[in-house]
C-alpha positions as CSV (number, residue, x, y, z in Angstrom):
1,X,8.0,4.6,24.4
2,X,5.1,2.1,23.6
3,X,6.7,2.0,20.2
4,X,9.8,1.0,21.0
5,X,8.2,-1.3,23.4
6,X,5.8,-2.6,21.8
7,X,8.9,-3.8,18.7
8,X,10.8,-4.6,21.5
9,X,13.6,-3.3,19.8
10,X,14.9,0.8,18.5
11,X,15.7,3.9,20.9
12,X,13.6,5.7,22.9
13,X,15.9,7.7,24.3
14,X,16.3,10.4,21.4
15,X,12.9,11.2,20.7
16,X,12.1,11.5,24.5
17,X,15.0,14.4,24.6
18,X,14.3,16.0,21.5
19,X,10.3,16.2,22.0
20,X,10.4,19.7,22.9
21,X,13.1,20.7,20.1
22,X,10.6,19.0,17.3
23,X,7.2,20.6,18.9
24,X,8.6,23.7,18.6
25,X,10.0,23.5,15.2
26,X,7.1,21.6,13.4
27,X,4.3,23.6,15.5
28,X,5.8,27.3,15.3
29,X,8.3,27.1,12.0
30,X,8.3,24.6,9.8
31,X,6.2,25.2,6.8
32,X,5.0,21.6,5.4
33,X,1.4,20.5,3.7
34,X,0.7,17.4,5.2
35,X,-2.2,16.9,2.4
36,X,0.6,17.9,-0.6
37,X,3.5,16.3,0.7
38,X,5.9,16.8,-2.2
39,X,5.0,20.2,-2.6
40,X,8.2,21.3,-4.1
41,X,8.9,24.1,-1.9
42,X,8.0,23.1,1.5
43,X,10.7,23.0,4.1
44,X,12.8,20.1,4.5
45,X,13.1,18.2,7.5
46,X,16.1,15.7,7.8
47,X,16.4,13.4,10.9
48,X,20.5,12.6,10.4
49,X,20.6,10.8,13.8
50,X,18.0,8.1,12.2
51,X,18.0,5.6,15.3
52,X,15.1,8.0,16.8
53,X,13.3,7.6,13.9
54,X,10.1,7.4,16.0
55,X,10.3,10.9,16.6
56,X,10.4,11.7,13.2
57,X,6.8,8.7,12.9
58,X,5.4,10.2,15.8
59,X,5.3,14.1,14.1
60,X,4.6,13.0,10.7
61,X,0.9,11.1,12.5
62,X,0.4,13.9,14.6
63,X,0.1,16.5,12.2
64,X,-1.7,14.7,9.5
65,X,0.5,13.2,7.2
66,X,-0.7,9.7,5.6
67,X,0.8,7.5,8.5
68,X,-1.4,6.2,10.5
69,X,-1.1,5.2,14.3
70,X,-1.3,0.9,13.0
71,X,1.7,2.3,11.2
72,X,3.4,3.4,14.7
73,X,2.3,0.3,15.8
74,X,4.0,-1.5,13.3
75,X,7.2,-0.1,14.0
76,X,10.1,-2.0,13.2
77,X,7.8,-4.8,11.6
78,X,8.3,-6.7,8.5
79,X,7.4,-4.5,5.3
80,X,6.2,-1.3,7.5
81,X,6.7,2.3,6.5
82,X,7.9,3.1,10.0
83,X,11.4,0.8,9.7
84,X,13.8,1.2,12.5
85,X,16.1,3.7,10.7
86,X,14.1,6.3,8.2
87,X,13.5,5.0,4.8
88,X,12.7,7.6,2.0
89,X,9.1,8.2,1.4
90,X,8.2,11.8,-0.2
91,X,4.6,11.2,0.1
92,X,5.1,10.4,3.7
93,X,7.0,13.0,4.6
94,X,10.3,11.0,4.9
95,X,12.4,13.2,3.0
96,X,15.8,11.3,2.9
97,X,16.9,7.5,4.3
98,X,19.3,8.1,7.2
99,X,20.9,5.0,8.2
100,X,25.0,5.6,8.9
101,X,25.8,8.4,11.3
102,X,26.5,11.9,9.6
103,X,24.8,10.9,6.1
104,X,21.8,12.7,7.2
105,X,23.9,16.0,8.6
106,X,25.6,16.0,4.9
107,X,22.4,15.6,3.2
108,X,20.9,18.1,5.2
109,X,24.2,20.5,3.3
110,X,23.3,19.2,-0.1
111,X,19.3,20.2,0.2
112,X,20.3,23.5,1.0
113,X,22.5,23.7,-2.2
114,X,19.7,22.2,-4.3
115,X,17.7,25.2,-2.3
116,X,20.0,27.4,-3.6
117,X,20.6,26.3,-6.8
118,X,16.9,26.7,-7.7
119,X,16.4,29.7,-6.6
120,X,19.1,31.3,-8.4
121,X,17.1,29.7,-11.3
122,X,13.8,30.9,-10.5
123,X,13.6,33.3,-8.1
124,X,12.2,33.9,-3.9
125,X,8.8,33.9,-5.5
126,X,9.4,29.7,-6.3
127,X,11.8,28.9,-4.3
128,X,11.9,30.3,-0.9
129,X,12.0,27.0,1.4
130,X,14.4,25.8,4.1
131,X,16.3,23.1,5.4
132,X,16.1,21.6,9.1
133,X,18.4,18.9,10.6
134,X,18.6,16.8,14.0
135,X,21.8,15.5,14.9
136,X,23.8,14.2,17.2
137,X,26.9,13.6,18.8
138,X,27.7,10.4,16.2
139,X,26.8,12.5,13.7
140,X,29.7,14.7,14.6
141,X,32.1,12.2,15.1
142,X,31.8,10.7,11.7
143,X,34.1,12.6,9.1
144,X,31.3,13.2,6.4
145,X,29.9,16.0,8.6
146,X,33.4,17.9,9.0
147,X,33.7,18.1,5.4
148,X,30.0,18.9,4.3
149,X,30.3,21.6,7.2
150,X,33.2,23.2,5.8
151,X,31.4,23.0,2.7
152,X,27.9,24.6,4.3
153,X,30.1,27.4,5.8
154,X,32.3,28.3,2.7
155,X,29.1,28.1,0.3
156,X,27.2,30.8,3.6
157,X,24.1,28.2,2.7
158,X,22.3,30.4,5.4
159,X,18.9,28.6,4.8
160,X,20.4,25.7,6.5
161,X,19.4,24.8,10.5
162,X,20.8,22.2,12.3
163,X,19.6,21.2,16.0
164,X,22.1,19.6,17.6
165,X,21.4,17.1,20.2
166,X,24.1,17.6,22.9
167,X,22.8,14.6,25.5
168,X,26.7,13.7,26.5
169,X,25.5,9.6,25.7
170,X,26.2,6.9,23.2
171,X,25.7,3.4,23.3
172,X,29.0,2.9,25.3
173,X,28.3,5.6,28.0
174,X,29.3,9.3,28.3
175,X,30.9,10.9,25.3
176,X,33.4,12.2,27.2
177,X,35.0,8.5,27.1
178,X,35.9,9.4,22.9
179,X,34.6,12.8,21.8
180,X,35.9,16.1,24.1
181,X,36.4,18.4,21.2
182,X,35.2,21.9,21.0
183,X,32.5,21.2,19.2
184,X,30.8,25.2,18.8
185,X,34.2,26.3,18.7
186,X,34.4,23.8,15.6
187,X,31.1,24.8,13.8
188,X,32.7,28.9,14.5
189,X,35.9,28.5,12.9
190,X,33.9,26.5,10.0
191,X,31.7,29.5,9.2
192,X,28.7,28.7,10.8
193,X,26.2,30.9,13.4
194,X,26.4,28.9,16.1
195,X,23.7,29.3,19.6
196,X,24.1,27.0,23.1
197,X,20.7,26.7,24.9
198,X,18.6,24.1,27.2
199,X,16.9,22.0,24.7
200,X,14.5,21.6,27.1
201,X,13.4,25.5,27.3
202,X,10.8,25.9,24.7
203,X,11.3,29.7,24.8
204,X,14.9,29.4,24.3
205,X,14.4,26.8,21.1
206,X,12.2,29.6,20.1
207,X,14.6,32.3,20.5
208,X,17.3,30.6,19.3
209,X,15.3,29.1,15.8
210,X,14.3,32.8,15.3
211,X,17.9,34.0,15.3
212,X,19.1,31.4,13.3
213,X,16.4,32.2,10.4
214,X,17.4,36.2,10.3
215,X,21.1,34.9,9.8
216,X,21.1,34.9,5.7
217,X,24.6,34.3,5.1
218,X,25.9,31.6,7.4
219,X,24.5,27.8,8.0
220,X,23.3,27.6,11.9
221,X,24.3,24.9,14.4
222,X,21.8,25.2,17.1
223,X,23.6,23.4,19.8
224,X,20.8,22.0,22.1
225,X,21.9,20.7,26.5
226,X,19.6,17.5,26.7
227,X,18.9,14.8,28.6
228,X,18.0,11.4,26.8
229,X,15.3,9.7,28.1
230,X,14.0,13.0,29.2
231,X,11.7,11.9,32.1
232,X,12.5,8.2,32.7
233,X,13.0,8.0,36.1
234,X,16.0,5.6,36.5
235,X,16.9,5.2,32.6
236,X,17.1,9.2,31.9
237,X,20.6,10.3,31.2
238,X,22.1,6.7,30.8
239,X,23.0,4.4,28.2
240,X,20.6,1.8,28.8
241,X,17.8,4.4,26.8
242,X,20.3,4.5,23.7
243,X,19.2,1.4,21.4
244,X,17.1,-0.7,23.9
245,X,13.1,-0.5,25.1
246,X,13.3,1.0,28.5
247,X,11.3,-1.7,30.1
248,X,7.8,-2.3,30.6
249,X,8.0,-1.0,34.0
250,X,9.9,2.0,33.2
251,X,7.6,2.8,31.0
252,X,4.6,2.4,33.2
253,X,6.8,4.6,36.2
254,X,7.4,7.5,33.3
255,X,3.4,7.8,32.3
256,X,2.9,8.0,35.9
257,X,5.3,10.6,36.9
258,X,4.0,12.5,33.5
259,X,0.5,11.9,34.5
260,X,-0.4,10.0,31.1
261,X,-2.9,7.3,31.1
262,X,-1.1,4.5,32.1
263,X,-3.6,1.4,30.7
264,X,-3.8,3.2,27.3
265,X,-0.8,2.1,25.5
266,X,-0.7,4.6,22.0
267,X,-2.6,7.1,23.6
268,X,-3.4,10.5,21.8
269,X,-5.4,13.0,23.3
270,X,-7.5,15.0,20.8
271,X,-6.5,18.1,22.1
272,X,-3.1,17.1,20.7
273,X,-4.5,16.5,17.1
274,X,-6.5,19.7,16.9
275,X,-3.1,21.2,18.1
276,X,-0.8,19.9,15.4
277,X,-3.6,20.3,12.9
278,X,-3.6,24.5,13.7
279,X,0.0,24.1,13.1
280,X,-0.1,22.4,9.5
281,X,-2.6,25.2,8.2
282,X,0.6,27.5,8.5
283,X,2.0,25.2,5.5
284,X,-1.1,24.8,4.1
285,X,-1.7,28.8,3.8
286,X,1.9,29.1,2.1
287,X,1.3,26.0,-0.1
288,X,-1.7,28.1,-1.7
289,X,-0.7,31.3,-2.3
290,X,2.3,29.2,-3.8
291,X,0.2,27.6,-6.1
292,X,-1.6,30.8,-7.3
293,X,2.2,32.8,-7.5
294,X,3.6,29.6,-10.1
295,X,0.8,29.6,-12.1
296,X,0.6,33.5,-12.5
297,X,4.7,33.0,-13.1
298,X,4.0,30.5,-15.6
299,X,1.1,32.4,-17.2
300,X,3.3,35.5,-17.8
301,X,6.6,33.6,-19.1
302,X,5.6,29.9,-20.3
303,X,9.7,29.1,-20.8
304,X,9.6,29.3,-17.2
305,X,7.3,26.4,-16.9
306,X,9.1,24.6,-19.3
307,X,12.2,25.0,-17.4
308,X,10.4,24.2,-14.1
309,X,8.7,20.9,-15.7
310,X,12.7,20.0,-16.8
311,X,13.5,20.2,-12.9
312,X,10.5,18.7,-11.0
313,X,9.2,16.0,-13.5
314,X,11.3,13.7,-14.6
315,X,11.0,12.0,-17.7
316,X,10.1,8.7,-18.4
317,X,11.8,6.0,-18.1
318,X,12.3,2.3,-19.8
319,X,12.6,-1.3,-18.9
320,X,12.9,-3.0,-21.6
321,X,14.3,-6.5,-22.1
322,X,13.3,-10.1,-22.8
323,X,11.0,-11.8,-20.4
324,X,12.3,-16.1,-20.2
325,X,10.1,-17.4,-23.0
326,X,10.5,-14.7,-25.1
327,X,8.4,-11.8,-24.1
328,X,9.4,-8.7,-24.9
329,X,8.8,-6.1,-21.9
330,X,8.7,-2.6,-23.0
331,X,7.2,0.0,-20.2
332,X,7.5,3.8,-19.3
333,X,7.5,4.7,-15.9
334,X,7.3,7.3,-14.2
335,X,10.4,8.1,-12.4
336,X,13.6,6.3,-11.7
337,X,14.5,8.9,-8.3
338,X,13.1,6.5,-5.8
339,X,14.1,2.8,-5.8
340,X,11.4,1.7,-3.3
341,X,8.7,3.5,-5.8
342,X,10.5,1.7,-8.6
343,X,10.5,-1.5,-7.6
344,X,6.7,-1.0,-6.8
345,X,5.8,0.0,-10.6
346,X,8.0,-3.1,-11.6
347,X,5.9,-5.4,-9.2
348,X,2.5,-3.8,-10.4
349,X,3.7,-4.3,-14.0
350,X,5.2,-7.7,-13.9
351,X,2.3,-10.5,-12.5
352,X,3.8,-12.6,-10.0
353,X,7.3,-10.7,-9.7
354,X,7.1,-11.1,-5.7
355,X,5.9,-14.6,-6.5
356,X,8.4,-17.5,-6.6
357,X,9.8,-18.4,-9.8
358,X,7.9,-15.8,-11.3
359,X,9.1,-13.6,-14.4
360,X,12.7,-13.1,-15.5
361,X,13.8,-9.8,-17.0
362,X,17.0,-9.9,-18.9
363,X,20.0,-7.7,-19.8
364,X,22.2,-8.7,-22.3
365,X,25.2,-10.8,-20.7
366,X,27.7,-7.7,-21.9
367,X,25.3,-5.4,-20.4
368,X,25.5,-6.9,-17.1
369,X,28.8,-7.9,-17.1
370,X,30.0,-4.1,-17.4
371,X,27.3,-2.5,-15.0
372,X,26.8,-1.9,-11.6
373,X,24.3,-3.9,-9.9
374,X,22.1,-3.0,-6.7
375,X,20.1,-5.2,-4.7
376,X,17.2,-4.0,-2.8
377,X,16.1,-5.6,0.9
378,X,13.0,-5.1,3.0
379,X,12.4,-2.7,4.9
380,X,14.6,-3.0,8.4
381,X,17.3,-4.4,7.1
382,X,15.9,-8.0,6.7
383,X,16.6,-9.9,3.5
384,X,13.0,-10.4,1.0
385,X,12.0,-11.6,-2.1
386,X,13.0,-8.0,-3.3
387,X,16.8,-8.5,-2.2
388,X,17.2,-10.9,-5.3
389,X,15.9,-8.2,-7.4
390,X,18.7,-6.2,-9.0
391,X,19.1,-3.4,-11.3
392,X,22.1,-2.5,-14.0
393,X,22.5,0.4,-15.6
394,X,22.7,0.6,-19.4
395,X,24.6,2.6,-21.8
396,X,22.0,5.5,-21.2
397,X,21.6,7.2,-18.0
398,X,17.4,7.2,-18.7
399,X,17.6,3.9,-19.9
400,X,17.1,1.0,-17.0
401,X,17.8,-2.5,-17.4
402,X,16.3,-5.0,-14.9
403,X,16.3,-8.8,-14.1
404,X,15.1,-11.0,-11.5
405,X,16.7,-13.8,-10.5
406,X,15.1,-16.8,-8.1
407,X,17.7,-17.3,-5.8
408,X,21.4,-16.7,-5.0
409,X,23.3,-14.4,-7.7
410,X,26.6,-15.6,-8.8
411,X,28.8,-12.7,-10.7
412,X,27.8,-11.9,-13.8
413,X,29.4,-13.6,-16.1
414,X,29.8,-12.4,-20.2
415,X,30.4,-15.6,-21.7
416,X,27.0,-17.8,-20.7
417,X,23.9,-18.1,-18.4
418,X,23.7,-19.1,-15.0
419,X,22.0,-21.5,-13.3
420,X,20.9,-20.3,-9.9
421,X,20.1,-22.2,-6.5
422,X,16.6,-23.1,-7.1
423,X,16.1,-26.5,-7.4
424,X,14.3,-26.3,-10.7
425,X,17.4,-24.5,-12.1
426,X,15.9,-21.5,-13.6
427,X,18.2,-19.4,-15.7
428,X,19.2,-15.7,-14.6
């Protein structure tokens, strides 16, 4: 709530009703290292309905992970890690970007194939991790999730657990106004275990998650009766809570009838830190012995490690072209899987890239004229000096070409320069 607030803009309404879902799941089930993020087999934990992605902020600080609570209070701000929709960020625990409704439910499918993949490749001992999904009633309106379901249930991708938050609201009012369909009766005839409970009822969440993990050939919907807002005193169960702060006054009413310090806006008791932190050293345990199981693997049969290093470290990678005045720029890095962590290498390497003017990196004019090209904005949607950075692809799939241009791109053209917006007419 003093989040949302606090931006003056997001939703509060999710993360209210899906507070006891999330405690549950991180606290009693989901097996993360918040000190080795990326730890390769760690469970996975996809927020698909991304507008509450300060549920998803809130968890991440509360058991530890390198997000601090300035970052909560940054939400929704100008460069932040905590942008109004969830932006990847491995080492943060942000696993995928969920922006459009049901990308996160079908990315939720294609972990668990990964999952599956890789453990036909190397074994339970490796890879022995699991995939958890909120979503909601967009999610299940969008098409992507009917196919990727069908798909889930056809492939029995049984490590695959998918809480659905059944609050009856969107941003227009009650669902019933567009979406009536059968939607368990759906997720049956597709394949998948399927539960009802109160999302409310901790026990039943329990019950229900427990379930849902001893079924080894079937993807679970766990379909969860909420109320959004849970606890708002005139805003619970309403549209009003769905993509709007919930007032300054409703906020103060909530803590009350909660009993939560009122005057103490970000408030977190330490009892709720020690809490979270007896939670994370379920993770930490299985992150250990996991560590001692791969190198004993690797020990005993180094092609495995060789095989294993082909999966989880990517090779380097090149940008290579010349800088304007004739510098050549020729630089390995380190991954080419993230474009946020990219782009950071590129501004580390090139002095001044986030500058003005700054640097120019060039393709050949064929090279751009016959690529794809992606530009890259701030986080939260609003347009930065990194949106008139772009990237093409070149003939080889491991070898990047990049250029920067100063101001507004025109299409590439084969057949000469361009001269862009900027008053002093640098070239692209």
């Amino acid at each position: 709530m003093d989040a949302v607030q606090r931006a003056n803009s997001g939703h509060p309404g999710m993360p209210m009703g899906m507070a006891d879902i999330a405690v549950v799941l991180w606290t009693r089930f989901l097996n993360v290292d918040p000190d080795h993020p990326t730890w390769p087999d760690r469970d996975r934990f996809v927020v698909s309905n991304g507008h509450g992605s300060m549920l998803l902020y809130s968890l991440l600080h509360l058991s530890g992970f390198p997000l601090a609570l300035d970052d909560l209070k940054e939400f929704r701000q100008w460069g932040s890690h905590t942008a109004g929709h969830p932006e990847r960020d491995p080492q943060l625990g942000i696993e995928v970007t969920t922006g459009p409704l049901g990308q996160g439910f079908g990315m939720g499918v294609g972990l668990a194939m990964a999952e599956e993949h890789l453990r036909s490749v190397f074994g339970s001992e490796l890879v022995d991790h699991r995939t958890f999904g909120f979503v909601s009633d967009g999610d299940l309106m969008e098409g992507i999730s009917a196919e990727t379901a069908s798909l889930a249930g056809h492939l029995g991708l049984g490590r695959l657990i998918h809480f659905y938050d059944d609050n009856e609201i969107s941003i227009d009012g009650n669902t019933g106004i567009t979406f009536t369909e059968n939607v368990p009766g759906r997720f049956v005839a597709a394949g998948w275990h399927v539960a009802d409970i109160d999302g409310h009822d901790r026990v039943a969440v329990a019950e229900a998650t427990k379930e849902a993990l001893a079924v080894d050939d079937q993807p679970s919907l766990v379909v969860c009766h909420t109320h959004i807002a849970y606890g708002a005193p005139t805003k619970q169960d309403t549209a009003k809570a769905h993509g709007a702060p919930l007032g300054e006054e409703e906020v103060r009413r909530t803590k009350e009838l909660m009993g939560w310090p009122v005057e103490q806006p970000f408030h977190v008791p330490a009892e709720v830190l020690a809490f979270f932190a007896e939670a994370m050293s379920r993770g930490r345990q299985r992150r250990a012995a996991w560590e001692e199981r791969r190198s004993a693997t690797f020990a005993a049969d180094p092609a495995a490690g060789e095989r294993w290093r082909s999966y989880f470290e990517p090779s380097p990678v090149k940008l290579s072209g010349p800088l304007l005045g004739g510098t050549k720029f020729d630089k390995p890095i380190a991954t080419r899987s993230a474009s946020g962590a990219l782009f950071e290498e590129i501004a580390a390497a090139l002095p001044g890239f986030l500058g003005g003017a700054a640097d120019l990196v060039e393709s050949t004019k064929t090279e751009i004229a016959s690529s794809n090209l992606f530009a890259r904005t701030n986080r939260g949607g609003a347009t930065s000096p990194l949106a008139s950075a772009s990237m093409a692809w070149g003939a080889s799939s491991t070898d990047w070409r990049f250029m920067v241009v100063c101001g507004p791109m025109p299409p590439p053209s084969s057949s000469s320069p361009t001269t862009c917006a900027r008053p002093s007419g640098c070239r692209r």
